[in-house]
KESEDO-227357 format. One record per residue (C-alpha): x, y, z. Coordinates in steps of 0.05 Angstrom, whole numbers, plus 5000, padded with zeros to 4 digits. Example, Ala and Ser with C-alpha at 12.3 -4.5 7.8 and 13.67 -1.06 7.14 Angstrom:
BEGIN
+------+------+------+
!    x !    y !    z !
+------+------+------+
! 5246 ! 4910 ! 5156 !
! 5273 ! 4979 ! 5143 !
+------+------+------+
//
This chain:
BEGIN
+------+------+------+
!    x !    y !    z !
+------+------+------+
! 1957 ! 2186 ! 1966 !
! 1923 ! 2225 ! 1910 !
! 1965 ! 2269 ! 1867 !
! 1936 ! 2345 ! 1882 !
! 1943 ! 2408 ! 1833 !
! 2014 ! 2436 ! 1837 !
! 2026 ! 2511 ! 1828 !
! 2096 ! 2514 ! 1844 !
! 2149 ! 2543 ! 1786 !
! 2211 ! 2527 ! 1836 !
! 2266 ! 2519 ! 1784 !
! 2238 ! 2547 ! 1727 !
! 2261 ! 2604 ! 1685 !
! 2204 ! 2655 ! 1652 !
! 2212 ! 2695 ! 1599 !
! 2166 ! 2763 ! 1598 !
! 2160 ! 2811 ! 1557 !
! 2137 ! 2891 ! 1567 !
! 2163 ! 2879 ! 1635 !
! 2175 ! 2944 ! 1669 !
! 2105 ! 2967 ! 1685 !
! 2038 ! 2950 ! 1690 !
! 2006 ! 2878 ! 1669 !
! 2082 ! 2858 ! 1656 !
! 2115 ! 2873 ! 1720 !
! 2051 ! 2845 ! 1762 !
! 2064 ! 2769 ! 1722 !
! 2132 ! 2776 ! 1731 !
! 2130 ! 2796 ! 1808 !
! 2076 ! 2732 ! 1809 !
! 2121 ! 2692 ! 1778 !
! 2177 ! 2700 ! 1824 !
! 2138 ! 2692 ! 1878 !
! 2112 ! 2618 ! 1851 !
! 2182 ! 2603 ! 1852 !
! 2208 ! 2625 ! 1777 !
! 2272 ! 2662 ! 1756 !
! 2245 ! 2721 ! 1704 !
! 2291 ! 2749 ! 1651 !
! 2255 ! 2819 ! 1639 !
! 2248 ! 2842 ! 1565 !
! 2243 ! 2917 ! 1557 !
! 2234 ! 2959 ! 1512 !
! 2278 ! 3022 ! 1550 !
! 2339 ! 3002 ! 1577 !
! 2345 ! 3013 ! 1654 !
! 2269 ! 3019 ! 1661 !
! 2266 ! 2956 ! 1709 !
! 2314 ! 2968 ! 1753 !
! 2272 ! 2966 ! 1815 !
! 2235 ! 2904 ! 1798 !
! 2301 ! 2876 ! 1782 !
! 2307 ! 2892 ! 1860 !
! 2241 ! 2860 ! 1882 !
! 2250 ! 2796 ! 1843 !
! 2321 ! 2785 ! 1890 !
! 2286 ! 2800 ! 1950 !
! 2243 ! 2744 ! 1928 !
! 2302 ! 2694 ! 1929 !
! 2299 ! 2695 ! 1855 !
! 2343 ! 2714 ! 1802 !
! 2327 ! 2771 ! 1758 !
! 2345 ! 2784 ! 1688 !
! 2337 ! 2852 ! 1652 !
! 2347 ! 2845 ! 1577 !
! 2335 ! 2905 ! 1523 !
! 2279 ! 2881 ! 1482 !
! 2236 ! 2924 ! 1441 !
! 2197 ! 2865 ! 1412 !
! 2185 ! 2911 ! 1343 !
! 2262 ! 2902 ! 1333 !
! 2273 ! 2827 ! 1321 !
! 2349 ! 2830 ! 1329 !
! 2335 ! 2854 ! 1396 !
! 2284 ! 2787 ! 1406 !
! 2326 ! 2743 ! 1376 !
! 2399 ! 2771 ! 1425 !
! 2355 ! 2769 ! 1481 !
! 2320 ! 2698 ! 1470 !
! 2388 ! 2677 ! 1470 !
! 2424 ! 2713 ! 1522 !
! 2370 ! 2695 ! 1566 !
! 2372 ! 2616 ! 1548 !
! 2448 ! 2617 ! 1556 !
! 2444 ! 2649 ! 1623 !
! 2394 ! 2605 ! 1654 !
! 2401 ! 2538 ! 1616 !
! 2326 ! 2545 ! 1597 !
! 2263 ! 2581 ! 1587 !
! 2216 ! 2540 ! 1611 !
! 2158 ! 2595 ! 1608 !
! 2140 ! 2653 ! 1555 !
! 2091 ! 2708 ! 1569 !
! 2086 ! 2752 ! 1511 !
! 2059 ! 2821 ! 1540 !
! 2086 ! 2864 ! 1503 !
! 2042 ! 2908 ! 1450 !
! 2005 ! 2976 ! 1444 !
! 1955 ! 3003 ! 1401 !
! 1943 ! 3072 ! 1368 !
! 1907 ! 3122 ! 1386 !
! 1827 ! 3115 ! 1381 !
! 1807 ! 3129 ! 1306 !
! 1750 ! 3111 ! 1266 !
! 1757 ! 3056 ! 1213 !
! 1762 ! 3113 ! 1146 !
! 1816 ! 3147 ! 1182 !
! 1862 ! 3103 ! 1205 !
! 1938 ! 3124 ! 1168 !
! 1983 ! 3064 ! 1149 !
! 2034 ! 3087 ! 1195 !
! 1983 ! 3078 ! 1259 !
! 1966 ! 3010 ! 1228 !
! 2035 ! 2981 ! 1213 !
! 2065 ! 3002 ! 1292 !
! 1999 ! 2958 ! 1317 !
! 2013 ! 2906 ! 1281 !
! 2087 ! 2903 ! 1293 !
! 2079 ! 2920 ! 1365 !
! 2027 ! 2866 ! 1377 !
! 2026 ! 2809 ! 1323 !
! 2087 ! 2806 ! 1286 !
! 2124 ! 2822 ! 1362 !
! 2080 ! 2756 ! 1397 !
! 2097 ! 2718 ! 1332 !
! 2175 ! 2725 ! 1322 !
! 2182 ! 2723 ! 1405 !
! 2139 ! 2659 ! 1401 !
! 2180 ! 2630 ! 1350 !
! 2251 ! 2640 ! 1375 !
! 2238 ! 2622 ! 1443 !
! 2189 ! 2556 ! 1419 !
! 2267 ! 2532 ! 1388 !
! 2289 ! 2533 ! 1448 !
! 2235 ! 2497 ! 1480 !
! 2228 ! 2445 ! 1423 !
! 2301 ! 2426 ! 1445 !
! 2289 ! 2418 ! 1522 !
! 2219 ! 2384 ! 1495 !
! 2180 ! 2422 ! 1543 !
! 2148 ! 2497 ! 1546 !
! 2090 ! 2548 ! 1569 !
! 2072 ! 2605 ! 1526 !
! 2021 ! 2654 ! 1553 !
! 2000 ! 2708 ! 1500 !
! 1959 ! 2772 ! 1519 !
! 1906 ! 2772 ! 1479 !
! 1848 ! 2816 ! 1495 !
! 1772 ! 2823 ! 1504 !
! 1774 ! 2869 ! 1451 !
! 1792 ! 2806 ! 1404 !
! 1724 ! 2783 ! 1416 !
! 1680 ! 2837 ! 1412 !
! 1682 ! 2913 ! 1371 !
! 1707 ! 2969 ! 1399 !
! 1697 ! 3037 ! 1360 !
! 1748 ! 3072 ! 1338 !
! 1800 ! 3008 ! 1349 !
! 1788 ! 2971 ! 1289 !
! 1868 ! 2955 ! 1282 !
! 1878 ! 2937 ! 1359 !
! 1816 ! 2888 ! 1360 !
! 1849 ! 2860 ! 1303 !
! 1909 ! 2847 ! 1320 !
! 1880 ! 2816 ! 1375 !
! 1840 ! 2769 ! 1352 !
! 1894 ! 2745 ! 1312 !
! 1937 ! 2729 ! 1376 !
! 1876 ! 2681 ! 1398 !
! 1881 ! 2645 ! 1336 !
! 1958 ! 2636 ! 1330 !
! 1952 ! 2613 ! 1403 !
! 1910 ! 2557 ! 1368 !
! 1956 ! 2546 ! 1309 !
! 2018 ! 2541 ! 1361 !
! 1984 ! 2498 ! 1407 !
! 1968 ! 2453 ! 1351 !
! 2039 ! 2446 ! 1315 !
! 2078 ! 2447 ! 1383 !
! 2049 ! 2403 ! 1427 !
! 2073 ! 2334 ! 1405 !
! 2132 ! 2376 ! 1429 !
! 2105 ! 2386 ! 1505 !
! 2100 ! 2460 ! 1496 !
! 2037 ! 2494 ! 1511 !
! 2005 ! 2553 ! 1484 !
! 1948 ! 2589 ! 1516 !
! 1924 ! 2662 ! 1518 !
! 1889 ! 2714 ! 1569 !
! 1840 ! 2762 ! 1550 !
! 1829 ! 2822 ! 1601 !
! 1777 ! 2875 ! 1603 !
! 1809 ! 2938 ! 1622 !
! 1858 ! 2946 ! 1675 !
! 1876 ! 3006 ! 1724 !
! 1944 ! 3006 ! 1698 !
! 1986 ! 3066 ! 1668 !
! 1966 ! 3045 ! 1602 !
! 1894 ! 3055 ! 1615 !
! 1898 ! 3111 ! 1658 !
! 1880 ! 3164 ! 1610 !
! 1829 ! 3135 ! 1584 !
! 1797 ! 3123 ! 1648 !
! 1812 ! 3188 ! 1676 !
! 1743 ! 3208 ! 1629 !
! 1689 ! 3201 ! 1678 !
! 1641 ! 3182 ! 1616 !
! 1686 ! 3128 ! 1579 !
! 1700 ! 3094 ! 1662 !
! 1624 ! 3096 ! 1676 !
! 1611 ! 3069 ! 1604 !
! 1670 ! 3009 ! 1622 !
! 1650 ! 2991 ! 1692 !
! 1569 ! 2988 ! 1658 !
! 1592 ! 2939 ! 1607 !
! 1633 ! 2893 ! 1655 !
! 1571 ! 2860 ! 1668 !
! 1587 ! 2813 ! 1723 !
! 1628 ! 2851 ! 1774 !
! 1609 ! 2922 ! 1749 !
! 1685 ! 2941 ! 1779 !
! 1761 ! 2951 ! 1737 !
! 1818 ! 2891 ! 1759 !
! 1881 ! 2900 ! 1791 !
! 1937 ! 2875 ! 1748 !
! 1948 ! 2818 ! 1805 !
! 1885 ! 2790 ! 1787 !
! 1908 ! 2772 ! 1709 !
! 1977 ! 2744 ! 1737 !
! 1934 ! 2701 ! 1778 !
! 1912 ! 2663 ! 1718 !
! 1984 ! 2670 ! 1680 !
! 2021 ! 2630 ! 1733 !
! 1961 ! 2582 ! 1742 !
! 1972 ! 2573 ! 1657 !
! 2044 ! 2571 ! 1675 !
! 2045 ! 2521 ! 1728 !
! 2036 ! 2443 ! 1726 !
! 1964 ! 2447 ! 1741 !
! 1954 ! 2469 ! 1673 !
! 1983 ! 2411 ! 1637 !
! 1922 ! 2398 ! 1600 !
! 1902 ! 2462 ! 1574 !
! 1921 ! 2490 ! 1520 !
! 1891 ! 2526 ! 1455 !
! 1848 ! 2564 ! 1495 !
! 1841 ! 2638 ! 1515 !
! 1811 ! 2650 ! 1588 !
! 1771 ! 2716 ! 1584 !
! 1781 ! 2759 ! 1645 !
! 1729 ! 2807 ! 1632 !
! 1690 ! 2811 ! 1700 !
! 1629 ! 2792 ! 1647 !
! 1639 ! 2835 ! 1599 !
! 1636 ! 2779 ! 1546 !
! 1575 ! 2748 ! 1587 !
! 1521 ! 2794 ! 1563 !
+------+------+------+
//
C-alpha cells in the first residue's frame, strides 16, 4: 500500500513562543489540535491562561512558561523546564518579536533599533540555539521561524523591522545547513499582514488597509491567523520531512507582482 502524507503531531511536544495572542496562540491552538502538547512562552506571566484551558479541552497538555525572549535567562529556564517536563521538544516555533514604531531611515534612535533587534533576531537566535541542544540530543527537531514579507521587499519607515527580518530568512538557511546531519529542520513563514491585535491599529487607517489589501495582489483580502498555522503544522508535521531552508511566503501575492 503506498505510504500517504502524514500530518499527525500525536506525541509530540511544541515549543512556541509569543503565545498568548494573535499569530502565537492560533499555531499553538493548531498544534494541539494535530495532536501536539504546547508549552506556551510568554512574555507576561498569567496572560495565557485561557488558552492554557483550550489546549486541555483538546486532550492535550498545556504548558505556560514566563518567557520574554529579550531576557535570555528567561529562554534558557524555560527551554529547560519545558524539556524536563515533557521529555522533549520535538517542535520550535519562534513567534515571538515586535518592531518600533514607523520612522523614517534618518530618524530612527538607537534605543528603537536595539529593542528590534533583541525582540526579533537576537530572541529567534538564542531560543533557536538552546532548544536545537536539546534536539541535537534526541537527534531529531522542527524549527519554524516567523519571518516576514517585509524581509523581502521595503517598507517605508521600517528600515530596522525589514531588517531584522530578512536576517531570520537567512539564519533559517545557516541552521538548516549546520543542523541537519542532526535530523533537525529549520524552515521559516513569511506573512503579509494579518487581522490580528498587532495590526489592528494600523489597519484601523482606512488609507494604509486600502493601500495593503491593493498590494496583496493575488487575493486582494487580509488572512486570518488560522491560515499561517495551516502552513506551521504542515512544516511541523512528517509531511515536511524534506523541506527545509526555505521560507514559504504567505502573502496572498503580495510578493507576486
Amino acid at each position: 500500500m503506498t505510504e500517504f502524507p502524514s500530518f499527525d503531531l500525536s506525541g509530540q511536544t511544541a515549543l512556541v513562543t509569543g503565545a498568548a495572542r494573535g499569530l502565537g496562540r492560533a499555531i499553538s491552538l493548531a498544534l494541539a489540535h494535530a495532536g501536539a502538547d504546547v508549552a506556551l512562552g510568554l512574555r507576561v506571566a498569567g496572560t495565557g491562561d485561557d488558552l492554557v484551558a483550550e489546549i486541555e479541552a483538546m486532550g492535550r497538555k498545556a504548558l505556560p512558561l514566563a518567557m520574554d525572549v529579550t531576557n535570555l535567562d528567561e529562554v534558557r529556564t524555560a527551554v529547560d523546564t519545558a524539556a524536563e517536563h515533557f521529555g522533549h521538544i520535538d517542535i520550535l516555533v519562534n513567534n515571538a518579536g515586535g518592531g518600533a514604531p514607523e520612522t523614517p531611515a534618518e530618524d530612527v534612535s538607537e534605543a528603537d533599533f536595539d529593542s528590534t533587534v533583541a525582540a526579533n533576531l537576537k530572541g529567534t537566535y538564542f531560543t533557536s540555539q538552546a532548544v536545537g541542544r536539546v534536539m541535537i540530543r534526541q537527534k531529531y527537531g522542527r524549527i519554524i521561524n516567523l519571518s516576514s514579507q517585509a524581509g523581502h521587499v521595503a517598507l517605508p519607515g521600517e528600515s530596522v523591522y525589514c531588517m531584522t527580518k530578512a536576517g531570520i530568512s537567512h539564519l533559517t538557511k545557516c541552521l538548516a545547513v549546520e543542523w541537519g546531519k542532526h535530523n533537525i529542520t529549520v524552515n521559516a513563514v513569511a506573512p503579509t499582514f494579518f487581522e490580528t491585535p498587532g495590526t489592528e491599529e494600523m489597519l484601523s487607517d482606512p488609507e494604509f488597509r486600502a493601500d495593503v489589501l491593493e498590494r496583496i495582489a493575488g487575493l486582494h483580502r487580509l488572512g486570518k491567523p488560522v491560515e499561517v498555522a495551516g502552513v506551521v503544522v504542515f512544516l511541523a508535521s512528517p509531511a515536511a520531512a524534506m523541506v527545509t531552508g526555505d521560507s514559504i511566503m504567505i502573502d496572498g501575492g503580495w510578493t507576486a507582482r
